[in-house]
C-alpha positions as CSV (number, residue, x, y, z in Angstrom):
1,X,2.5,23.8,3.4
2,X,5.7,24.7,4.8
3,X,8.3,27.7,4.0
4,X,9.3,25.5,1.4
5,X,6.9,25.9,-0.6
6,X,5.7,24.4,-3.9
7,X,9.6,22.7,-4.3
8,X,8.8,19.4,-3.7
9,X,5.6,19.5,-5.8
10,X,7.3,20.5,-8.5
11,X,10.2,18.2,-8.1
12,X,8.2,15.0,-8.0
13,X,6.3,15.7,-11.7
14,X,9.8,16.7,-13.4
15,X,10.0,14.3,-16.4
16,X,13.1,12.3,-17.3
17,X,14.4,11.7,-13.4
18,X,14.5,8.9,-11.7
19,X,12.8,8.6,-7.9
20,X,16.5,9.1,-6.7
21,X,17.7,11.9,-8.8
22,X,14.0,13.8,-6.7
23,X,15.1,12.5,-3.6
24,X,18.4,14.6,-4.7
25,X,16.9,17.5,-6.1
26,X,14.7,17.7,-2.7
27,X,17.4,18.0,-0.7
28,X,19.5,20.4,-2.4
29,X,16.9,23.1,-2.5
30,X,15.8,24.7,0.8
31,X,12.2,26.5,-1.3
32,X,10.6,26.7,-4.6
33,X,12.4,29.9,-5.6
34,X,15.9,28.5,-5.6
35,X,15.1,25.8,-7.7
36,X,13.1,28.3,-10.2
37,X,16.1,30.4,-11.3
38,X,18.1,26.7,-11.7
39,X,18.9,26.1,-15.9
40,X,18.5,22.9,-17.0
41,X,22.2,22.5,-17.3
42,X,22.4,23.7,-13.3
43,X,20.2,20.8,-12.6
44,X,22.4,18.0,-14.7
45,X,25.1,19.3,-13.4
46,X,23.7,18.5,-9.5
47,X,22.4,15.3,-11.4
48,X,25.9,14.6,-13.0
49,X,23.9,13.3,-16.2
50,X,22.2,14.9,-18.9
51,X,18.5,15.4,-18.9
52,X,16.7,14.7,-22.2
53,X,13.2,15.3,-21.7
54,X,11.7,19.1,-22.5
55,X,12.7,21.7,-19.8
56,X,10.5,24.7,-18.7
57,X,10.7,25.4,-15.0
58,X,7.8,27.6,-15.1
59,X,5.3,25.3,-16.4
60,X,6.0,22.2,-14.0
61,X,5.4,25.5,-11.5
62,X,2.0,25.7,-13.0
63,X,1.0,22.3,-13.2
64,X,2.1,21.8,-9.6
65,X,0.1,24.6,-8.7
66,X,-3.2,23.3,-10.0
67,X,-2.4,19.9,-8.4
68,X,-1.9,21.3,-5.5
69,X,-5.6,23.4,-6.0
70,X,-6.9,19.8,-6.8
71,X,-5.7,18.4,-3.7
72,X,-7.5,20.9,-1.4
73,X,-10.4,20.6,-3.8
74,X,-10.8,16.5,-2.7
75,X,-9.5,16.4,0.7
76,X,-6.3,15.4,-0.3
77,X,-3.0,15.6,1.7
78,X,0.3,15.7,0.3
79,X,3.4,15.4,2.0
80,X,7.4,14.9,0.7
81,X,10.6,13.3,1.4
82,X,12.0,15.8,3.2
83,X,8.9,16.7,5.8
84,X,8.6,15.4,9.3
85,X,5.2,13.7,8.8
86,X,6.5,11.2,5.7
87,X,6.1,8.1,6.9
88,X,10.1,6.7,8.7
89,X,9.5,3.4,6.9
90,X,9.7,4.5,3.3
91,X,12.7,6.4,4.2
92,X,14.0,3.0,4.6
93,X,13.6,2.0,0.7
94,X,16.0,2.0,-2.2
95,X,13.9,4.1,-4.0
96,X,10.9,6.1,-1.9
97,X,8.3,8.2,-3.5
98,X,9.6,11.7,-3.0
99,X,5.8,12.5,-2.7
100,X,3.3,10.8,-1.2
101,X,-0.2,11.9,-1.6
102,X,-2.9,10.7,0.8
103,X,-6.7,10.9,2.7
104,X,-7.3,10.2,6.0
105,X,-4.4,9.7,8.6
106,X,-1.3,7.9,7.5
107,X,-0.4,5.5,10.2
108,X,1.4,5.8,13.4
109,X,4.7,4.6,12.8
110,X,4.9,3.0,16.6
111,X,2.5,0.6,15.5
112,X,3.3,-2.6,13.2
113,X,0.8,-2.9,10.2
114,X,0.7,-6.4,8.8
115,X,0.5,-6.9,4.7
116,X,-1.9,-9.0,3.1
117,X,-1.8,-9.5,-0.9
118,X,-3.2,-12.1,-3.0
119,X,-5.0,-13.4,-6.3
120,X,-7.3,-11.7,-7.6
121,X,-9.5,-14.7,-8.3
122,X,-9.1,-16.7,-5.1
123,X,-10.6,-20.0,-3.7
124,X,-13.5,-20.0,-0.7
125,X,-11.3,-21.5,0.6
126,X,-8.2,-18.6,0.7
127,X,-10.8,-16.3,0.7
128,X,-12.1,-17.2,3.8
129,X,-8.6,-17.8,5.8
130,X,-7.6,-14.0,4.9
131,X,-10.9,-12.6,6.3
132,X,-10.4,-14.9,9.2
133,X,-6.5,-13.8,10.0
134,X,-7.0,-10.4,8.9
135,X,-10.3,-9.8,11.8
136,X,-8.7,-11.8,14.3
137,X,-5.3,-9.9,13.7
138,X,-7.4,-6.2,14.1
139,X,-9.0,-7.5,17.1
140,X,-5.4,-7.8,18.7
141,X,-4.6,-5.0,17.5
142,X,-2.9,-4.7,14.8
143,X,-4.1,-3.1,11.5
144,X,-3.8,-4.5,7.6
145,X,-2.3,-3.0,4.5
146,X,-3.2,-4.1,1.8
147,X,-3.8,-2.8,-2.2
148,X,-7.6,-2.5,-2.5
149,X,-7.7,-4.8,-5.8
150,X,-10.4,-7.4,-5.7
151,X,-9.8,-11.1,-4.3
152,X,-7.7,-11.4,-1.3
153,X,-6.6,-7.5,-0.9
154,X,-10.5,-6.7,-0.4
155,X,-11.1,-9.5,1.8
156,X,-8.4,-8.7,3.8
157,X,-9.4,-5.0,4.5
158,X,-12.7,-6.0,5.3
159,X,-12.0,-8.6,7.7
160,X,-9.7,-6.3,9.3
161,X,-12.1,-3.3,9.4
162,X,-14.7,-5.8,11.1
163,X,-12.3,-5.4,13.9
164,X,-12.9,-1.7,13.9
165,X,-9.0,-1.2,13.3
166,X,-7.9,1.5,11.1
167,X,-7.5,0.2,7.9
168,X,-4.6,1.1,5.3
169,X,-4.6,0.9,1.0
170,X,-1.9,2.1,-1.4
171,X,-3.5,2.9,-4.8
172,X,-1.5,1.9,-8.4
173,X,-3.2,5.2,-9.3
174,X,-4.2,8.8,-8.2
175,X,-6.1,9.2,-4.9
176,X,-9.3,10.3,-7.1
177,X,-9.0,7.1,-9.5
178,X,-10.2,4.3,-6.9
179,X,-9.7,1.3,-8.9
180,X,-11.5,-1.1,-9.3
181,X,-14.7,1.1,-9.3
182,X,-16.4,-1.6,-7.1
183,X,-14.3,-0.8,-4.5
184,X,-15.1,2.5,-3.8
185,X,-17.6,1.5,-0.7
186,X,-14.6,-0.5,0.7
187,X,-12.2,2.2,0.4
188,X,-14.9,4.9,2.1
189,X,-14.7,2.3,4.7
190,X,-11.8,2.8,5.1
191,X,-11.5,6.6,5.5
192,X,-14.4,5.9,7.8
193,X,-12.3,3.6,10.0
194,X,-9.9,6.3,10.5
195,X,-7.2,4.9,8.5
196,X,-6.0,6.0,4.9
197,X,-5.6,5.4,1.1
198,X,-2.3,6.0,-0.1
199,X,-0.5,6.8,-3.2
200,X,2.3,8.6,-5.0
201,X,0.8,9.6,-8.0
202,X,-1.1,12.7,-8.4
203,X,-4.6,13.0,-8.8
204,X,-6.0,12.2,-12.3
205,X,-3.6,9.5,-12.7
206,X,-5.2,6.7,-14.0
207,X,-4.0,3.2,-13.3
208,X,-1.8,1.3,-15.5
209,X,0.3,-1.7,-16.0
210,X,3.3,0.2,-14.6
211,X,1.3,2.3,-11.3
212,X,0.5,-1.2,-10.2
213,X,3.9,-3.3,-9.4
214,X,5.7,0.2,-8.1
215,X,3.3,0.8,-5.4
216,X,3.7,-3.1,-4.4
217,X,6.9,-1.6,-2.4
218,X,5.4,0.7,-0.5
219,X,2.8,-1.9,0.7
220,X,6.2,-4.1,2.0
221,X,7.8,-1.1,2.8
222,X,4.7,0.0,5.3
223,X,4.3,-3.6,6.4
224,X,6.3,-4.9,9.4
225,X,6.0,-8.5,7.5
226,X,4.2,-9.7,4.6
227,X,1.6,-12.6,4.5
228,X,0.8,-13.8,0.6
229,X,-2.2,-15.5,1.1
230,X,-3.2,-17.3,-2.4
231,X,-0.9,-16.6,-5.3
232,X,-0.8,-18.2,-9.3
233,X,2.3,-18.2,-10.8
234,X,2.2,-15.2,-12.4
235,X,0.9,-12.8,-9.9
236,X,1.3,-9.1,-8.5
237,X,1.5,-10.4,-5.0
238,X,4.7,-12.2,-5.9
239,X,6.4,-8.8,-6.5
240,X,4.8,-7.5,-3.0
241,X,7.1,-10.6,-2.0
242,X,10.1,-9.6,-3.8
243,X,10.0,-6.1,-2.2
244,X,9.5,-7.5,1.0
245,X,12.7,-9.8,1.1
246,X,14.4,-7.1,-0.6
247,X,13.5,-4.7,2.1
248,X,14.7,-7.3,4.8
249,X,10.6,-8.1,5.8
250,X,9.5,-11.3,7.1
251,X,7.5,-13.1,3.7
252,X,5.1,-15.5,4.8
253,X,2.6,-17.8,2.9
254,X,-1.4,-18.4,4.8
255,X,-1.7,-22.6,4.3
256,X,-4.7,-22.2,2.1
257,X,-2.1,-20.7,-0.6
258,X,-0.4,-24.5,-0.6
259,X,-3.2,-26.8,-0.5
260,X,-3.2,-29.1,-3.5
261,X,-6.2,-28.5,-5.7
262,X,-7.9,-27.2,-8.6
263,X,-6.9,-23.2,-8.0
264,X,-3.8,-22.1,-9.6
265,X,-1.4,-21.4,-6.1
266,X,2.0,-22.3,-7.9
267,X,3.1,-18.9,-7.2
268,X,2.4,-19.4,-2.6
269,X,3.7,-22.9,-3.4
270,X,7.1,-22.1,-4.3
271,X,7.7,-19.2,-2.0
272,X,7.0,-21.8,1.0
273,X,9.6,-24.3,-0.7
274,X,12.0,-21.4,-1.1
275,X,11.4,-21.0,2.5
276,X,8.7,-18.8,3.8
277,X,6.9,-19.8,7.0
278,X,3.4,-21.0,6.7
279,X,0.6,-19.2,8.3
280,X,-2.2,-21.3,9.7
281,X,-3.8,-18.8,11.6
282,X,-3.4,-15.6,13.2
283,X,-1.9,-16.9,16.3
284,X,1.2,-17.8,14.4
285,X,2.0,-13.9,13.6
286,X,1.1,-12.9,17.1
287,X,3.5,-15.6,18.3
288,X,6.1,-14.1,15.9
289,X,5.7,-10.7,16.7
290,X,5.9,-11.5,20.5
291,X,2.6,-9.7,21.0
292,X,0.3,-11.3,24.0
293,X,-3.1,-12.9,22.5
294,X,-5.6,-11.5,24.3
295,X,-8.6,-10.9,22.0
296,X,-8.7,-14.4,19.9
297,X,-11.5,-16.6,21.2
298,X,-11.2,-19.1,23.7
299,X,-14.5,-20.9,22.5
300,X,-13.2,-22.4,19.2
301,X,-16.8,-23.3,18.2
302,X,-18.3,-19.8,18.7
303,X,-14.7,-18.3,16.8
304,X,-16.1,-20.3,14.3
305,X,-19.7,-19.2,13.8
306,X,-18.6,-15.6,14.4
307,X,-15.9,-15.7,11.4
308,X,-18.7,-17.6,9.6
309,X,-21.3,-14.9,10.0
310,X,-19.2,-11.9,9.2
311,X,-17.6,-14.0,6.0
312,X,-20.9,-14.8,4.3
313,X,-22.1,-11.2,5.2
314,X,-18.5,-9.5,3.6
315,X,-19.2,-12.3,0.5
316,X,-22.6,-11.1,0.1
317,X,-21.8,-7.7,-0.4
318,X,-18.6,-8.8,-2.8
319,X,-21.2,-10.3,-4.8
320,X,-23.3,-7.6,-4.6
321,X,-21.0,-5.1,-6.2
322,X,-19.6,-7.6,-8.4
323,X,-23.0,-8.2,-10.5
């Protein structure tokens, strides 16, 4: 913790305010103190509106207190807004978490991270295609974000992890609330790979209807483009898309996610007619990225049992801690 204190702690649980009304707050307080002797008024009049939630200064002091006992209780990092290790990308957003709460080792903001979302409930077919791009894209290199939900964000990670690149998940939830429960092998994994789980809610939070589409935007905003690999029409990957054109990323659909067929892939259908590039393989993101190819398989046939190999093995264990 820094000379600031307990500030920005405090300032990211205060009810009624809105992500840019912390930011705000952050920045006009140099330590914990100053804001502490502030009157509610003080603080609407820095706000310039009025604040209708209940006010008591002290007891957000407490409760940020005890999260902050929690966090060194569980191994768990916190850093704000206004600290030199937040990650530079968020900065970048409309609206960044003024807290971001973390294990492991955020990632190096020299290096491009690649976002992968998808259904949920996705074909052999899509899952297969984002293990494939997702291994092949770590073994160049380059490391995946992605949301640890079941589907195409768990295939994703561990294709990617295969690779034995660092691997990278934001949580609609509290670092201590992994959800879904399966996934708590896959996100140890993950810390194991050296990379992180991400979040800016407090531990304890549990996840909700809300948690999930606001942490889509930090998954674009971490991302140097987005690849939607398999998406129904009504989907949470298509508001990972939205943030991502909103934030100026590149949005691209993989070409199992507009195959005609029985799965539901309305959603990766229309984003390619409204223009996204289609993804056939990994190659075509290396090619857009500039970066030389020098780990993909010359030998298609022996790419192809490989991929095959470490698929059935990943699906096993799916299946394993889905039953």
């Amino acid at each position: 913790m820094n000379n600031r204190g307990l500030l920005d702690l405090i300032i990211s649980i205060l009810p009624g305010l809105k992500i840019t009304d912390k930011i705000m707050l952050e920045l006009s307080f140099e330590n914990e103190d100053q804001l502490f002797i502030q009157s509610k008024k003080d603080i609407e009049e820095i706000l310039k509106r009025e604040i209708k939630d209940f006010w008591d200064i002290s007891e957000f002091r407490d409760k940020a207190g005890r999260i902050d006992t929690i966090c060194k209780m569980r191994s768990i990092n916190w850093v704000s807004y206004t600290e030199a290790g937040y990650p530079p990308l968020l900065r970048e957003m409309y609206d960044p978490p003024s807290v971001i709460f973390y294990r492991g080792t955020l990632p190096n903001p020299e290096k491009s991270l690649l976002g992968m979302v998808g259904t949920r409930t996705p074909s052999t077919q899509a899952s297969e295609q984002a293990y494939k791009i997702a291994g092949n894209i770590g073994r160049n290199g380059v490391s995946v974000i992605s949301g640890l939900a079941l589907g195409i964000d768990a295939m994703s990670h561990r294709g990617n992890l295969i690779s034995g690149m660092p691997g990278y998940a934001v949580l609609g939830s509290g670092i201590d609330e992994i959800y879904p429960t399966a996934n708590k092998p896959l996100a140890k994994r993950i810390l194991d790979s050296g990379g992180a789980i991400i979040s800016e809610y407090p531990p304890g939070v549990p996840p909700s209807k809300w948690t999930f589409p606001a942490r889509n935007r930090i998954i674009a905003a971490l991302s140097r483009s987005v690849l939607i690999v398999e998406a129904p029409k009504k989907s949470g990957a298509l508001i990972t898309a939205a943030f991502a054109l909103e934030q100026g990323k590149d949005l691209w659909v993989a070409s199992s996610g507009v195959q005609e067929g029985t799965y539901d892939r309305e959603g990766t259908i229309k984003l390619a007619c409204d223009g996204a590039d289609v993804i056939n393989s990994s190659c075509d993101i290396l090619e857009k990225w500039n970066v030389e190819i020098t780990s993909i398989l010359n030998n298609k046939l022996a790419e192809k049992v490989q991929s095959r190999t470490e698929l059935v093995s990943s699906m096993a264990d799916f299946l394993k801690i889905e039953i």
